[in-house]
N, C-alpha and C positions, 0 to 999 in steps of 0.2 A: 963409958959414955955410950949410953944406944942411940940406934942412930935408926931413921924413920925409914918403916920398908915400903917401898913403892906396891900400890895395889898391882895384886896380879891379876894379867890380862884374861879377861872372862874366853870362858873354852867354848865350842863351839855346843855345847850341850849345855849352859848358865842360858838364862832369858838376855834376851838382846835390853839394851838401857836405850831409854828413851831419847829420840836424837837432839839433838842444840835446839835452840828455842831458834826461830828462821827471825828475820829481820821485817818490821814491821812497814809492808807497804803504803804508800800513800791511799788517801779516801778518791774513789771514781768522781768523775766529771758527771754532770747530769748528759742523758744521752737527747742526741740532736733529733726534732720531729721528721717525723718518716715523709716521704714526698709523696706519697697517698693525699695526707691531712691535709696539705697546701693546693693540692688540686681541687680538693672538694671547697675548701674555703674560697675558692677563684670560680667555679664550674656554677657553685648552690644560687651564688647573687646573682651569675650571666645568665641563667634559668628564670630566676626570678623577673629578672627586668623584661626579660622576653617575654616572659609569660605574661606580666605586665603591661609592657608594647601590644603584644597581640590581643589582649582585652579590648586594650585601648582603639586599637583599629578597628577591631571587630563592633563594636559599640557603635564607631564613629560611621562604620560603615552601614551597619542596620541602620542606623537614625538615619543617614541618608537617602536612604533605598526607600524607607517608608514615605518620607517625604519627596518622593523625588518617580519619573517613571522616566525611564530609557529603553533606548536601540539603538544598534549599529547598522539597521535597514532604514538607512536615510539616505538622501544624495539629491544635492541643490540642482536645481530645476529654473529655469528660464524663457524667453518666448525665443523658439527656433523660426522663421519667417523661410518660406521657401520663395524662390525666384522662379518661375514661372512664363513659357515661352505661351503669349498667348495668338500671334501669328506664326505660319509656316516660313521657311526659306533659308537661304544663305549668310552666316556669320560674318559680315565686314570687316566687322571691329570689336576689340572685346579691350576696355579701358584698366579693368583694375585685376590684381593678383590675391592669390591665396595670403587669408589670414591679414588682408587688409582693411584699414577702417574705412567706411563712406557714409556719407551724409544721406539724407532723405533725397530724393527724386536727383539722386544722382546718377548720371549717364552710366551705366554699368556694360550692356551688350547694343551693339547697332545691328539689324539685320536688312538685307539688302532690300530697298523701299521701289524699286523701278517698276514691277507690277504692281503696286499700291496704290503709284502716281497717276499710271496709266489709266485705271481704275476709277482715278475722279475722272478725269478728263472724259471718260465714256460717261460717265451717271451728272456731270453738269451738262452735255450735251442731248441725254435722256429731257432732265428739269426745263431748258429750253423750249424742247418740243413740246412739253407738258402746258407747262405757261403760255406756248402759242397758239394750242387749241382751247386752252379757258375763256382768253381773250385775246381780240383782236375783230380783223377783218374775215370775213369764213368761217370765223370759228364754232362754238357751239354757243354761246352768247347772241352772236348775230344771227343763228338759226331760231334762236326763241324768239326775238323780237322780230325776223320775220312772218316764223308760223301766226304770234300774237295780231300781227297785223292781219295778215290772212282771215284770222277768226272774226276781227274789227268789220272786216269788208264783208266777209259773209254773211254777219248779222243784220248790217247794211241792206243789203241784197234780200236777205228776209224780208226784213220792213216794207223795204219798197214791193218787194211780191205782195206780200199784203195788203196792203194798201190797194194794187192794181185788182186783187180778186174783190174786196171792197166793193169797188165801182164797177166792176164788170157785173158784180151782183146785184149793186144799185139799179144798172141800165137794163138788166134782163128783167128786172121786176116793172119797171115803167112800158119794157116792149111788152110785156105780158098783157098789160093794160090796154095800150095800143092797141095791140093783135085781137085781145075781145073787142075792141070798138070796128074793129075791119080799117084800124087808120092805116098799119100797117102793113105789110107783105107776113105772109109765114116763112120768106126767105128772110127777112131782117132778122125774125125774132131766132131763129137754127142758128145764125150768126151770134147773137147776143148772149143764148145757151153756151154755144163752142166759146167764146170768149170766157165764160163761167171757168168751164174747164179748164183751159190754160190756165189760168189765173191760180187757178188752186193746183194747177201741176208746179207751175212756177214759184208757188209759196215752198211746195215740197222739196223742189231740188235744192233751194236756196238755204234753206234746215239742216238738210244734209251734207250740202256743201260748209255752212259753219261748223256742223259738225264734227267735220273730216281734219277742219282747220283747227278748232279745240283740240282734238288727238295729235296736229302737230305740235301742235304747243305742248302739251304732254311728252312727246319723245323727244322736243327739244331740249325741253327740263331737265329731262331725265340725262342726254347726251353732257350738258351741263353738266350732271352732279357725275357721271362717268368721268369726266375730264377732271373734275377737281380733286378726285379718288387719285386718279394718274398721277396729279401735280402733286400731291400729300406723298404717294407713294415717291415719285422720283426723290425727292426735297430728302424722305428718309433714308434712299440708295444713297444719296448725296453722302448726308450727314454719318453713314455708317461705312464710306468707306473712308473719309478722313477719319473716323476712328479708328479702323485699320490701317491705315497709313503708321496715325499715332505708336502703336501698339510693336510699330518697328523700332522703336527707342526703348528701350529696357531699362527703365531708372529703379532705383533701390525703394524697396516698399517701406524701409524703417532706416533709423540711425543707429548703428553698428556695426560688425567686424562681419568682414567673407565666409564663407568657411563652405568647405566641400566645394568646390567651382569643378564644374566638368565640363563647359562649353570654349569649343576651341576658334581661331578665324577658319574660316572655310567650310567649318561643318554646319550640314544639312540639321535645322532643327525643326521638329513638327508642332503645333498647338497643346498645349498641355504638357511640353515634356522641361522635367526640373532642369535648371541649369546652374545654380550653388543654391547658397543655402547665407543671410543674414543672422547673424546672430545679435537682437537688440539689446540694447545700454539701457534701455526703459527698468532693469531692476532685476533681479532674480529673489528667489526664494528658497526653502529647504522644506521639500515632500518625506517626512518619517512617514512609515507604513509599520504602526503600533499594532501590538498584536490586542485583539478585542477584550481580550480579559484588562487589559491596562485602562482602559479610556475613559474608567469608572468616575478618576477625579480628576481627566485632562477638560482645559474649561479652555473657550473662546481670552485670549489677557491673559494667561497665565506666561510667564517668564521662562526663557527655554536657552540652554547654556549650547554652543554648537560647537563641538571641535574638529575642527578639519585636518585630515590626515595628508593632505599635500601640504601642509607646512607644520609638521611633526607637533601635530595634534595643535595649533594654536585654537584659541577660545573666539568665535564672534557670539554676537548676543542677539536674540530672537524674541519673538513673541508669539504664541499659537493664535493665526488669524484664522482659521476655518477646520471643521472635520469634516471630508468625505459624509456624502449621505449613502455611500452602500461601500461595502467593504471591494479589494482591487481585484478577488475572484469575478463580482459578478461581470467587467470590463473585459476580460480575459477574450482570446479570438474565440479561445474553446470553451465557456462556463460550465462548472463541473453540473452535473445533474446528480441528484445523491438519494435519487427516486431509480436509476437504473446499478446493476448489480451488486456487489457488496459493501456496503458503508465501513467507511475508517474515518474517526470523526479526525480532523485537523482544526487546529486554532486558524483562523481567520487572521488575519491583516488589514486593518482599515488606516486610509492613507490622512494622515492630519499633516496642512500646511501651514506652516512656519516663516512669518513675515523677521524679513533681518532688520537691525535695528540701529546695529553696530557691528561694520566690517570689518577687516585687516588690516584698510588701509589702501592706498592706491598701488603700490609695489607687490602687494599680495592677493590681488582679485579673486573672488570667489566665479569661477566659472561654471557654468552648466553639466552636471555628471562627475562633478566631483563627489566623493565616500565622503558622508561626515557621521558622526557621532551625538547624537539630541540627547539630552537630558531635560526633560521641563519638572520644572519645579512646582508640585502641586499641594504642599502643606497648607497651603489655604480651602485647599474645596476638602483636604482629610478631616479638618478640626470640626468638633462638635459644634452644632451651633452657628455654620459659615452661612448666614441668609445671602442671596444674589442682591447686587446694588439694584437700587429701585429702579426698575422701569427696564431692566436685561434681560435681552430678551435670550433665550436659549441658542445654541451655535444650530447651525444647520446640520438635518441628522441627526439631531441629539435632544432628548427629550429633558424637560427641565424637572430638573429632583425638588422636591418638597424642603422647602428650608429648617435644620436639625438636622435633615439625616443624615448620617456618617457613611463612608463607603464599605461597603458588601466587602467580603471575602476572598481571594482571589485565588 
């Protein structure tokens, strides 16, 4: 029985036999996307949309810019009213405080009135004496209708001179007669001649005596209208030193708030010197100071958006009521002259004011020298074709464009 021999084991000089067949792995997983891919799919749209937004802003913002012209060189403006010391003297009394509100011809400062008083007392007693030498007894009145009568009697006096040399000449003429017939003396008729004479001296003095009396009455007249000169004059000492009296009451020149008060009791104040300052409730306005290349399509009605920065930008709403007729250089203490040494051209500033239309509101008052922010809305004077309503007249300053034509260049 044979029996099966077992292979022998290969020597190390046989080729090596190919090893076991290995066991067959399972198939791979698909592999997970990289975190690169996910960022860019998250990164490309947030680009997008930005880029998108800023289109969008950018667009929204030209279109507005075109239609629209601003500055931030505005700041509301109001009537500041100065108080005014218009007699000298002593402070009594001073009624009201800082940042307080007062009505019109409200007692504000008192100044000490005792020389004021004194003052009529002397110029009514001037007006007396005035009035007692226009008329009366003595006076220059009763000196005219003296001298007039004087004059009455001297003309008087004439006549009858007259008269007398008349007949003195009559009777000289009849002694002449006589005297040729020898009825007479030649002592009569030297008598009858000398009578001539007198007669005609006494007509002369009597001439001159009326004379003398007309020239009274002339400087009587005249003494008259001197005295009524005096009486006009006292009457206006009179009347102007109760205006100086007045003038010791300091009442409020407007309806509004204190502001700036610098007069104390006791202190010495002179004529002309400030003593606060009323700030009136009559209204305020907003003075933008547009730079001159802008003003091309700013129009008298154009609608004006104001944002005030003491209440974190809020919106009141305006209207452009006036443009400066010269730009705020030529105003200046010092105006530039651009005819002396090296010229550097600068934009200009010309000042356009802005009627409000719609405030804040009472809790939020727009007060004088506040910053604001104008925008006026000018799409209307941009568009082709914008003729002026009939009968509009150009803003002051501003010359009126030709209806079509579109704004220049800027």
């Amino acid at each position: 029985m044979s029996t099966a021999t077992r292979p022998e084991p290969a020597t190390s000089n046989a080729p090596t036999a190919a090893p076991a067949a290995a066991p067959v792995a399972p198939a791979p997983l698909p592999a997970a996307p990289a975190a690169g891919g996910n960022r860019k799919r998250i990164v490309l749209p947030i680009i997008a949309l930005l880029v998108l937004l800023g289109g969008g802003w950018g667009f929204k913002t030209w279109n507005y810019a075109r239609a629209h012209e601003t500055t931030d060189n505005a700041q509301v403006d109001g009537h500041i009213v100065p108080v005014l010391a218009k007699v000298g003297g002593y402070v009594q009394r001073v009624t009201i405080d800082e940042n307080q509100p007062v009505k019109e011809d409200q007692l504000l400062v008192q100044i000490d009135s005792a020389d004021y008083a004194n003052k009529i007392l002397q110029e009514q007693a001037d007006l007396q004496a005035s009035q007692a030498a226009v008329g009366g007894r003595g006076s220059s009145e009763a000196q005219v209708q003296t001298a007039e009568s004087q004059t009455a009697a001297g003309q008087a006096n004439v006549a009858a001179a007259r008269a007398q040399l008349v007949k003195a000449q009559a009777d000289f003429q009849r002694y002449q007669q006589l005297a040729a017939q020898q009825i007479i003396s030649q002592q009569q008729l030297d008598a009858a001649r000398a009578a001539v004479d007198v007669a005609a001296a006494q007509v002369t003095a009597a001439q001159r005596q009326a004379a003398a009396s007309g020239a009274n009455v002339g400087g009587a007249q005249a003494g008259v209208r001197l005295a009524t000169a005096r009486l006009a004059s006292s009457r206006a000492a009179l009347d102007n030193a109760r205006l100086q009296l007045s003038y010791t009451h300091i009442t409020a020149p407007v309806t509004g708030v204190v502001s700036k008060k610098t007069v104390e009791v006791g202190q010495l104040v002179q004529p002309g010197q400030t003593l606060m300052s009323v700030v009136a409730d009559t209204g305020v306005w907003v003075t933008a100071n547009f730079k001159e290349t802008q003003l091309v399509d700013i129009r008298v009605g154009e609608p004006v958006d104001i944002d005030v920065d003491a209440y974190d930008g809020a919106t009141a709403k305006g209207v452009v009521e006036s443009i400066s007729a010269a730009s705020g250089a030529k105003f200046a203490l010092l105006p530039p002259d651009n005819a002396t040494g090296n010229f550097t051209k600068v934009v200009q500033r010309v000042p356009v004011r802005i009627r409000i239309t719609q405030g804040l509101g009472a809790n939020r008052p727009l007060r004088p020298g506040m910053s604001v922010f104008a925008r006026v809305a000018t799409k209307e004077g941009t568009q082709p074709n914008a003729a002026p309503a009939p009968g509009a007249a150009p803003a002051p300053g501003q010359a009126a464009r030709p209806a079509g034509g579109a704004s220049g260049g800027r």
